[in-house]
SEDREN-998242 format. One record per residue (C-alpha): residue in three letters; y negated, z, x. Coordinates in Angstrom, 2 decimals, padded with zeros to 5 digits. Layout:
<sites>
+-----+---------+---------+---------+
:   r :   north :      up :    east :
+-----+---------+---------+---------+
: ALA :       Y :       Z :       X :
...
+-----+---------+---------+---------+
</sites>
This chain:
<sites>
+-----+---------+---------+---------+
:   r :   north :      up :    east :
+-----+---------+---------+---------+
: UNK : -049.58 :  017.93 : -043.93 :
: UNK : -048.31 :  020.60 : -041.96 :
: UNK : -050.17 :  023.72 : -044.22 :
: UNK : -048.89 :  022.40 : -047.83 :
: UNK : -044.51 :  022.26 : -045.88 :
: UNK : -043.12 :  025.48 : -044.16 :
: UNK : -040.40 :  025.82 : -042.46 :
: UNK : -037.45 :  028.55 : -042.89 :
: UNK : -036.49 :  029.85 : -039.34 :
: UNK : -033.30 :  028.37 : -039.56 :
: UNK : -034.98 :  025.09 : -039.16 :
: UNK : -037.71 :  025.53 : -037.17 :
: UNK : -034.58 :  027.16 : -034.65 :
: UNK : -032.61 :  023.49 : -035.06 :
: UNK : -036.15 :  021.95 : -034.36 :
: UNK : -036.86 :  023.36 : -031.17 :
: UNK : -033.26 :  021.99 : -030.14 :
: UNK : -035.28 :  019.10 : -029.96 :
: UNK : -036.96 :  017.95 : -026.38 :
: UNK : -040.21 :  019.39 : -027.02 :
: UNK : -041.80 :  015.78 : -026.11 :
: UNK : -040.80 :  013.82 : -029.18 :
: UNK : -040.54 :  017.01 : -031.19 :
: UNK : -043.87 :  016.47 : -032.82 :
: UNK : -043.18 :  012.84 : -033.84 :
: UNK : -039.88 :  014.26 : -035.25 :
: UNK : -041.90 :  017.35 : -037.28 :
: UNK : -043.99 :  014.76 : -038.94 :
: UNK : -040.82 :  012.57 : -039.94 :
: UNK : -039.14 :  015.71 : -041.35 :
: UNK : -042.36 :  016.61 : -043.07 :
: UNK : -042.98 :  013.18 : -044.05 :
: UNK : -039.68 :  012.88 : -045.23 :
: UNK : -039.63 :  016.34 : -047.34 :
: UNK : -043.02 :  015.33 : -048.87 :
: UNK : -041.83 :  012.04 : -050.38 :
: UNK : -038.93 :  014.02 : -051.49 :
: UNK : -041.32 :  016.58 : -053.69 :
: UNK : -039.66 :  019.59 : -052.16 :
: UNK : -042.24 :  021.78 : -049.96 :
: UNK : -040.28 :  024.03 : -047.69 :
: UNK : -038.22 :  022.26 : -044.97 :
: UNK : -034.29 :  024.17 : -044.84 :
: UNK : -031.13 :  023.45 : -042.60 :
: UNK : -030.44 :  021.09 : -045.22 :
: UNK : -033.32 :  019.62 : -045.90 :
: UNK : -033.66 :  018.55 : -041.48 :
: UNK : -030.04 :  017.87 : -041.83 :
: UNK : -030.84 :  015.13 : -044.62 :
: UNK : -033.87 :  014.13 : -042.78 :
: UNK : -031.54 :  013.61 : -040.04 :
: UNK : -029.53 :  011.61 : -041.30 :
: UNK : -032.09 :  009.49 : -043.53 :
: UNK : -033.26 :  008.39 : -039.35 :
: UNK : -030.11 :  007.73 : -038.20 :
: UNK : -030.36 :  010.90 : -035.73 :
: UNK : -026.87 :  012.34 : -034.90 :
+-----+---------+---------+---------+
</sites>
């Protein structure tokens, strides 16, 4: 999943904010979540929406 979804650095910044041992669980959520979604490159707003789609404040 990870090859088909990029990431802007913007994002992949706000990701890393994330302690690095859930961060991959929360990549493939965001991904997940993107990919349902049809859109293919993962923005602020786009994590942001995720975010808040997870309940993740």
């Amino acid at each position: 999943m990870s090859d088909a979804i990029q990431w802007t650095a913007d994002a992949e910044a706000r990701l890393k904010e994330i302690p690095f041992f859930v961060r991959p669980a929360a990549r493939k959520k965001i991904e997940r979540f993107a990919q349902e979604a049809g859109i293919n490159q993962i923005t602020i707003e786009v994590y942001e929406q995720a975010k808040q789609k997870f309940g993740s404040n």
